[in-house]
C-alpha positions as CSV (number, residue, x, y, z in Angstrom):
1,X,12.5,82.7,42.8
2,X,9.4,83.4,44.4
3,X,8.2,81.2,47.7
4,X,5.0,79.8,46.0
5,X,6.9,78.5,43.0
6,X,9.5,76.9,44.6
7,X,6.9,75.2,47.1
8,X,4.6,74.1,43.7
9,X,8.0,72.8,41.9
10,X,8.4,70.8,45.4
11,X,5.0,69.8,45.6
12,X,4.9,68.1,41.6
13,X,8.4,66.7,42.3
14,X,6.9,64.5,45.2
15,X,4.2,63.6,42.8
16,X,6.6,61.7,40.5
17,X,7.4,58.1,41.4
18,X,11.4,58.6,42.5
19,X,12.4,56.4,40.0
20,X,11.1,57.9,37.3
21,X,12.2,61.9,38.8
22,X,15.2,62.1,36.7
23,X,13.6,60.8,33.4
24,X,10.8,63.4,33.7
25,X,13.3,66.4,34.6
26,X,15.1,65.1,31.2
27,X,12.0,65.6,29.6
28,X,11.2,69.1,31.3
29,X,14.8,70.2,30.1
30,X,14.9,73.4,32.4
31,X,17.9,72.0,34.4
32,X,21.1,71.2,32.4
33,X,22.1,67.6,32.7
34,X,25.2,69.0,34.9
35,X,23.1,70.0,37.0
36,X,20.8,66.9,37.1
37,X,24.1,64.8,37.9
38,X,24.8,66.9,41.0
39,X,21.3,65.5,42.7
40,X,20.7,61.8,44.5
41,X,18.2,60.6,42.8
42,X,18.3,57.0,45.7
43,X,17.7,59.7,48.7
44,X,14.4,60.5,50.0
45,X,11.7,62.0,47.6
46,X,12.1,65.1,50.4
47,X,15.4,65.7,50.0
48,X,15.4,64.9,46.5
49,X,12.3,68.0,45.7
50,X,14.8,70.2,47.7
51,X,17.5,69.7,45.4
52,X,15.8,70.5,43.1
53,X,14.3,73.2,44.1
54,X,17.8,74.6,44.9
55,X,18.7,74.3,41.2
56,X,15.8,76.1,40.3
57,X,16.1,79.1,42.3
58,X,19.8,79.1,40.8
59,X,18.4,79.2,37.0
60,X,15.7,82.0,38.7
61,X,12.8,79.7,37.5
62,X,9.0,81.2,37.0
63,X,5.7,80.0,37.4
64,X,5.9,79.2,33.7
65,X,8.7,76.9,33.8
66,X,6.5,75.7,37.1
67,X,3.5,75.4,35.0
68,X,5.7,73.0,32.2
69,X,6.3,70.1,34.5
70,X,3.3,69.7,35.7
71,X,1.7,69.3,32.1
72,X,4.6,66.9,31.4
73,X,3.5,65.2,34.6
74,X,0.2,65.3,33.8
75,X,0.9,64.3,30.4
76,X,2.2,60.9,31.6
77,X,0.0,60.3,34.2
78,X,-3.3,61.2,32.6
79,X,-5.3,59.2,34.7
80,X,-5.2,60.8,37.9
81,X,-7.7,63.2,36.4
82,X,-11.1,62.5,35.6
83,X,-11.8,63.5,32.1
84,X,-14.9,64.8,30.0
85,X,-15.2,64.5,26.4
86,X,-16.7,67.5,24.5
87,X,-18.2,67.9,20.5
88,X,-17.5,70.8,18.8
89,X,-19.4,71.8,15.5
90,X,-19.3,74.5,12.4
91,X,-22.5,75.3,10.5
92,X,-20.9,73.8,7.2
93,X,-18.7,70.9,6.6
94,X,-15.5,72.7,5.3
95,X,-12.2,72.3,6.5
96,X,-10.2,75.6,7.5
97,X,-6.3,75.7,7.6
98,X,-5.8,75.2,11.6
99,X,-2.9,78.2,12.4
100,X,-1.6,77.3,16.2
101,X,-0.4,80.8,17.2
102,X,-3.6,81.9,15.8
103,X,-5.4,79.4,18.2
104,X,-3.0,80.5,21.7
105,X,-3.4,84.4,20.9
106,X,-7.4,83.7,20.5
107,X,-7.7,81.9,24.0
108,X,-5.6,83.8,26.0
109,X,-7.3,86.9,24.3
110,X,-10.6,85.8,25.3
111,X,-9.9,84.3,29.1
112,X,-8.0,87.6,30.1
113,X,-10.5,89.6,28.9
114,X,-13.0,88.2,30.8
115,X,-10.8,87.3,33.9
116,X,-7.4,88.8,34.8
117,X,-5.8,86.9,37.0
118,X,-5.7,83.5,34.8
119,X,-2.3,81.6,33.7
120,X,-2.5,79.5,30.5
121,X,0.4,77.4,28.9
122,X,0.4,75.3,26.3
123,X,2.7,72.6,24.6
124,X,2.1,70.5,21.9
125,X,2.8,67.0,21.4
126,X,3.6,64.8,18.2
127,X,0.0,62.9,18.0
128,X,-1.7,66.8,16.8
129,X,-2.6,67.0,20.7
130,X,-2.3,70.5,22.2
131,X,-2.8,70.2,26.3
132,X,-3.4,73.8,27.5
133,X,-3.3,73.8,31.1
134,X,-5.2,76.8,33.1
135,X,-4.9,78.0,36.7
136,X,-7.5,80.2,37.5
137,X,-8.1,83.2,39.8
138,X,-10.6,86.1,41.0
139,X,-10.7,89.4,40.3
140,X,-8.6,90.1,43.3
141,X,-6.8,86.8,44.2
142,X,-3.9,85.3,42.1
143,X,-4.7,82.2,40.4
144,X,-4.7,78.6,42.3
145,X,-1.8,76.9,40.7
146,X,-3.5,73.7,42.8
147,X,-7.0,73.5,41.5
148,X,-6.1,73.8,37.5
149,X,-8.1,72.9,34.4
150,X,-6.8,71.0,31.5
151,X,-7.6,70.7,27.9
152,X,-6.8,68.2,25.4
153,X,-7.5,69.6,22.0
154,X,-6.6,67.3,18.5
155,X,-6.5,70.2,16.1
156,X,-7.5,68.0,13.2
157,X,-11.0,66.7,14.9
158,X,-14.0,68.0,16.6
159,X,-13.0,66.8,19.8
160,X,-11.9,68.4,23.0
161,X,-11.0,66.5,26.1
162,X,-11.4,68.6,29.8
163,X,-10.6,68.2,32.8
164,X,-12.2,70.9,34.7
165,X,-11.5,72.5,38.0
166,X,-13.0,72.5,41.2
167,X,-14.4,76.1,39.9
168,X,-17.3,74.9,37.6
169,X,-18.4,78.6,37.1
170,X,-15.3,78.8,35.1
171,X,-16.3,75.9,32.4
172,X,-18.7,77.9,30.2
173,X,-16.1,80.6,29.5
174,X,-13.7,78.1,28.8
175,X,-16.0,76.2,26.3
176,X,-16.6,79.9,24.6
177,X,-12.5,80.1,24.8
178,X,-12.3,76.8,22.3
179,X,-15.5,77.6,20.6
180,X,-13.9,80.9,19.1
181,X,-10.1,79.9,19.2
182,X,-11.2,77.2,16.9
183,X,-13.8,78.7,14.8
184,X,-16.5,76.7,15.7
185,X,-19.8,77.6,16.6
186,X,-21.4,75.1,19.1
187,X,-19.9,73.0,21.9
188,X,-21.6,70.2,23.8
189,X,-20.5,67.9,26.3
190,X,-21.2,64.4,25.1
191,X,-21.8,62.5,28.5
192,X,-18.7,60.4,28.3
193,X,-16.8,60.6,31.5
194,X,-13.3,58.5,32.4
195,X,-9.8,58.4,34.2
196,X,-8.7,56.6,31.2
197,X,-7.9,59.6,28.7
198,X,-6.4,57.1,26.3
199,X,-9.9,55.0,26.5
200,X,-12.2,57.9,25.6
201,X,-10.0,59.1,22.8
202,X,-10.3,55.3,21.1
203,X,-14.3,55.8,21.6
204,X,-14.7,59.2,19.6
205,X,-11.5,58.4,17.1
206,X,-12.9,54.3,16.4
207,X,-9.6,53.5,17.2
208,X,-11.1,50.0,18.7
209,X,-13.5,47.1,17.3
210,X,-16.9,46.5,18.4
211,X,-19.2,44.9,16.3
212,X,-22.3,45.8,16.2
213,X,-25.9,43.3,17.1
214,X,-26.8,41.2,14.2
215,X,-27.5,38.2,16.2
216,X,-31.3,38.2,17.7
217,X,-32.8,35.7,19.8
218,X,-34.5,32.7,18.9
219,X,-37.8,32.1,20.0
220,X,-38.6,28.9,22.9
221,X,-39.8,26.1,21.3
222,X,-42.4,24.2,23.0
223,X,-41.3,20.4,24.0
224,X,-42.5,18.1,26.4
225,X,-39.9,17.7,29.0
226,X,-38.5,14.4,30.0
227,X,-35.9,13.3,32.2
228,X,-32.1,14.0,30.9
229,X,-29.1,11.9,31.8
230,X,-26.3,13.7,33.9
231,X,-24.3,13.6,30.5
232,X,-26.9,15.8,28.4
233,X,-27.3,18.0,30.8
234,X,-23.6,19.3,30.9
235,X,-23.5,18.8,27.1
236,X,-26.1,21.1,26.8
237,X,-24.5,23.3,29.2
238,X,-20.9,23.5,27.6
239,X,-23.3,24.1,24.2
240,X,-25.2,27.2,26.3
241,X,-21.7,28.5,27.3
242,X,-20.0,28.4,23.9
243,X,-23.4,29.9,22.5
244,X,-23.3,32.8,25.3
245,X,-19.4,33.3,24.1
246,X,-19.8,33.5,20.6
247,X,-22.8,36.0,20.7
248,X,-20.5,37.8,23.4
249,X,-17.6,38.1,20.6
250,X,-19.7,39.0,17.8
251,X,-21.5,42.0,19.8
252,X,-18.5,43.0,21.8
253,X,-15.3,42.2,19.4
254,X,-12.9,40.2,20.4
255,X,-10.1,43.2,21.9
256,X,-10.3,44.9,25.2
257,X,-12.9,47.9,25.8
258,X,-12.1,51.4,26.6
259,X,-12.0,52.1,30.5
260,X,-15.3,54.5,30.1
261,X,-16.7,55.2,33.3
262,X,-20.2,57.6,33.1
263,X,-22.8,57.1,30.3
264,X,-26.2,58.7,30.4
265,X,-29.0,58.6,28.3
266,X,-32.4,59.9,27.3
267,X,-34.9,57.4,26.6
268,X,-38.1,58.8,25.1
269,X,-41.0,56.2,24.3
270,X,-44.6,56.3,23.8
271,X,-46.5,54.6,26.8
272,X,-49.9,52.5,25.7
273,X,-52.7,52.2,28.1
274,X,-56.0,50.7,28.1
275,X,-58.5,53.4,26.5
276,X,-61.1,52.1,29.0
277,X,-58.7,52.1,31.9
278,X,-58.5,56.2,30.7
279,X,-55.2,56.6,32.5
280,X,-53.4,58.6,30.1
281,X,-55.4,61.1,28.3
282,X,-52.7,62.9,26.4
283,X,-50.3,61.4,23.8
284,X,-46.8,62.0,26.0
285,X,-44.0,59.8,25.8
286,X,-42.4,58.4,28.5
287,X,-39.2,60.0,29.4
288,X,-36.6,58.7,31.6
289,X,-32.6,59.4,31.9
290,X,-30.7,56.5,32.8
291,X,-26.9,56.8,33.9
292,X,-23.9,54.0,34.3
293,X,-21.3,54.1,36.3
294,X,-18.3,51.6,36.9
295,X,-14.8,51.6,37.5
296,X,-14.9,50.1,33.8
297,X,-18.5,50.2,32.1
298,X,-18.1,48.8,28.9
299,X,-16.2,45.4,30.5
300,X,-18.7,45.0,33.3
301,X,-21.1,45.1,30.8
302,X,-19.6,42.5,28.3
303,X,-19.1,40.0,31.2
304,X,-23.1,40.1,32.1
305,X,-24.1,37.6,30.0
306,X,-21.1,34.7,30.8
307,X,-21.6,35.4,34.4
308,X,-25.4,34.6,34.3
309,X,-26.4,37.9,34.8
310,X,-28.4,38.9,31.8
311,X,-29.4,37.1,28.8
312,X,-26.8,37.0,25.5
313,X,-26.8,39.4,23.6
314,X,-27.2,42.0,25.9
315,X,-29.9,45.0,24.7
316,X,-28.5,47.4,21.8
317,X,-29.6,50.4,24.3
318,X,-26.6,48.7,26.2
319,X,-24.0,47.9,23.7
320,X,-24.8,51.4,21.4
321,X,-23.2,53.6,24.4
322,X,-19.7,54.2,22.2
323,X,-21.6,55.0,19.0
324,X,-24.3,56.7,20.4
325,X,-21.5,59.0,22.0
326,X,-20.1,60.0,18.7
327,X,-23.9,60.4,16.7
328,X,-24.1,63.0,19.5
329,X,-24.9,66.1,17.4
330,X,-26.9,64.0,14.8
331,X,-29.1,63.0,17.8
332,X,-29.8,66.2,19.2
333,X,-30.1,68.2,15.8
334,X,-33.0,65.5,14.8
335,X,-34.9,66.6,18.1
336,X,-36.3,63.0,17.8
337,X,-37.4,60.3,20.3
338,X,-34.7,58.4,19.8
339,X,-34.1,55.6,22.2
340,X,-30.6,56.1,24.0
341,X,-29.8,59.5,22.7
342,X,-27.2,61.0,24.9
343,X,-28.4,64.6,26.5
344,X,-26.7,67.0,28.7
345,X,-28.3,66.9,32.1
């Protein structure tokens, strides 16, 4: 077995929490369970990865075997990745027949004949997911096993999960990979960026609740004020707090939110001005690209309003994020000045 793929075997072993080493090299199957029962799995991690790279240099393991764990591993622990959610489209609205070794002979086709020293794997998983994982190289270096891309692709939907390498120059030609693997025509990267893979996936699927504004302010009322007993002042209060929870609910839903962490948009919006004032002589809208960013964006901004931040409900330019995500295409096909329309920066 060659040096570098014993030493990334020993590497991804160490990764896995120790309890959970045997369980994953279950899962990985390239050791026979006689084999497993031979190794300590209560020594030190250390000792444990050299095990285990001893068995694999018995069973002459490759970099592709190699590759297998660490998509297993990555597989289970999804969130130590930062992850990108892409739209795919097709001119028309028909549905083709998806063929899966048609799909793997197309992308490999197309990275190698664009770059030759590139690994790819793939393995499929029950929920239509494929997770295609790619270590790329130069022209004359072999490719970094460390700095990898991944791609989650549901065959059955328009959507394409990446987590891209350190190599950037290497995303366009793996967006043109999917693009014609898939026999679509356009790709675009809907601004929706997480560690939570699971949380971006219930976005674009509307695999979670969130209502939707209906509920609009009510305008002050004028009324003389006079002085308020102790006891209507906290009964008024409790009635603000209940009033700020209910609009809460019926804007946010009453479930958790998906763990997004990046959301941009471009607001475009015509700016008025005095005609005498003559400060704007041409009709241009106002543009300006506003991001978010929080370990958890969509649950910092539910909590606004009950902590006194912000007024309830919060604006729709806030609360639309998740849908305006998924309207994506529609959005940018309509070239219109639409206020929150996500944009590629």
């Amino acid at each position: 077995m060659d040096e570098t793929v014993a030493e990334y075997i020993r590497r991804t072993v160490l990764k896995i929490p120790r309890d959970e080493i045997k369980t994953m090299l279950q899962k990985w199957g390239f050791l026979s369970e006689t084999q497993l029962q031979t190794i300590n799995f209560q020594q030190m991690k250390e000792s444990i990865s050299q095990d285990v790279v001893q068995l694999c240099e018995e069973n002459s393991a490759d970099i592709k075997q190699a590759a297998v764990l660490d998509i297993i591993y990555n597989h289970i622990y999804p969130n130590k990745r930062v992850w990108s959610v892409y739209q795919m489209k097709k001119t028309g609205e028909e549905m083709e027949f998806f063929d899966l070794t048609d799909f793997k002979k197309k992308f490999k086709r197309l990275l190698r004949s664009a770059l030759k020293n590139v690994t790819i794997n793939f393995r499929e998983y029950e929920d239509n997911a494929i997770w295609i994982r790619i270590a790329w190289g130069t022209p004359y270096t072999k490719p970094n096993q460390y700095k990898t891309s991944y791609v989650v692709y549901h065959s059955q939907t328009p959507y394409v999960f990446i987590s891209a390498s350190v190599l950037k120059s290497n995303l366009p030609l793996l967006c043109q990979a999917l693009v014609v693997a898939s026999t679509y025509q356009d790709i675009r990267e809907m601004e929706l960026r997480s560690h939570s893979l699971n949380s971006l996936k219930d976005i674009v699927f509307k695999r979670y609740s969130q209502n939707f504004q209906t509920y609009y302010p009510r305008p002050l009322q004028e009324r003389n004020v006079a002085p308020e007993s102790d006891v209507r002042i906290i009964q008024e209060s409790r009635n603000e707090k209940e009033r700020i929870q209910s609009v809460n609910r019926e804007v946010f839903g009453d479930g958790p939110q998906p763990q997004l962490e990046f959301a941009q948009y471009k607001l475009e919006t015509m700016f008025k001005s005095d005609h005498k004032m003559d400060i704007l002589d041409k009709k241009e809208p106002f543009r300006c690209l506003v991001k978010f960013s929080s370990p958890h964006l969509l649950e910092s901004l539910k909590s606004l309003a009950p902590a006194g931040m912000a007024d309830a409900p919060l604006s729709p330019l806030l609360t639309c994020i998740p849908q305006k995500a998924r309207n994506y295409f529609k959005i940018r096909d309509k070239k219109s000045f639409f206020p929150g329309s996500f944009v590629s920066p």
